[in-house]
N, C-alpha and C positions, 0 to 999 in steps of 0.2 A: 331182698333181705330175708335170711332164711330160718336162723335158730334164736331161740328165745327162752329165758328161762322162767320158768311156771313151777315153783316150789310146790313140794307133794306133802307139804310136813303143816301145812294150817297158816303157815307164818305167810303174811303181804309181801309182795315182789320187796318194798321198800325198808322192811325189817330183816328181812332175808340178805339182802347184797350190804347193809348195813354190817350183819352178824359175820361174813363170810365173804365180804370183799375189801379192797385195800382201795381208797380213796385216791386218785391222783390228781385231777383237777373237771373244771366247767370247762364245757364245748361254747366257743364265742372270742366276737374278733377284740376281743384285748387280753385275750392269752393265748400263747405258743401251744400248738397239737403237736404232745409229744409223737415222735417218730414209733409207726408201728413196731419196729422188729428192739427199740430199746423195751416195750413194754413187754413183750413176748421170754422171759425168762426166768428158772425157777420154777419149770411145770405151769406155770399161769399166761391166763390169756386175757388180753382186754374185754370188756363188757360197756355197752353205753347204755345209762339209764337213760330212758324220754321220759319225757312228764309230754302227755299228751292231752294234757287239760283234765277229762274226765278220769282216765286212767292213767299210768304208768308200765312200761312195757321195759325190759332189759334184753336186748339186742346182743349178742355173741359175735363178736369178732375173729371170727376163725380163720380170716385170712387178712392180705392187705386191703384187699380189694372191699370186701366185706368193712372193711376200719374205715377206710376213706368215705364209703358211702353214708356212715352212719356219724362220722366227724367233718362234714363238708359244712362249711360257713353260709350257703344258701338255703341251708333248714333252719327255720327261724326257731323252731321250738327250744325248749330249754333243757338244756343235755348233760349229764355227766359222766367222766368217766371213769373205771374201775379197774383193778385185775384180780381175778379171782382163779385160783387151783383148778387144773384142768380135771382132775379126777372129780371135782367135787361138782364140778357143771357139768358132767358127764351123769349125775344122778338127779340131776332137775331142768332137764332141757328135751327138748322135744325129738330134734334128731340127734343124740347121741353120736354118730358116727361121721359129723362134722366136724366134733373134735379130736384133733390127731396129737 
């Protein structure tokens, strides 16, 4: 797992995907993972928030493969997922040139 977004603007990873991302559901086995390529439309790309206990991390799904890994039912943590403007994760993300 490669890109992550680390807002530059003061704002918590949590207030930040809050302001700037579109909610679509929890990662866990009593709801359907929507289909990467239906999430992928309108310039926007999935994103998974972790709640990793002490901190929270938001994961960029820039591919399938990258989606799959970060929405797989044998990570127990507590996951959500998002789509956020690809231009606009392109200005708080670490490798930029992940997303296409």
């Amino acid at each position: 797992m490669g890109c992550y977004v680390n807002p530059k603007n003061g704002l918590t990873k949590e207030a930040w995907i809050k302001a700037n991302g579109k909610y679509i559901g929890d990662v866990d086995e009593y709801c359907d993972i929507p289909v990467y390529q239906g999430l992928c439309s309108d310039n926007r790309l999935p994103v998974i928030v972790v709640d990793n206990g002490s901190f929270y991390a938001i994961g960029v799904c820039f591919d399938e493969q990258e989606y799959n890994r970060f929405t797989t039912l044998s990570d127990p943590r507590p996951r959500m997922i998002y789509t956020v403007d690809k231009d606009l994760l392109k200005t708080v993300v670490d490798v930029p040139e992940y997303i296409s």
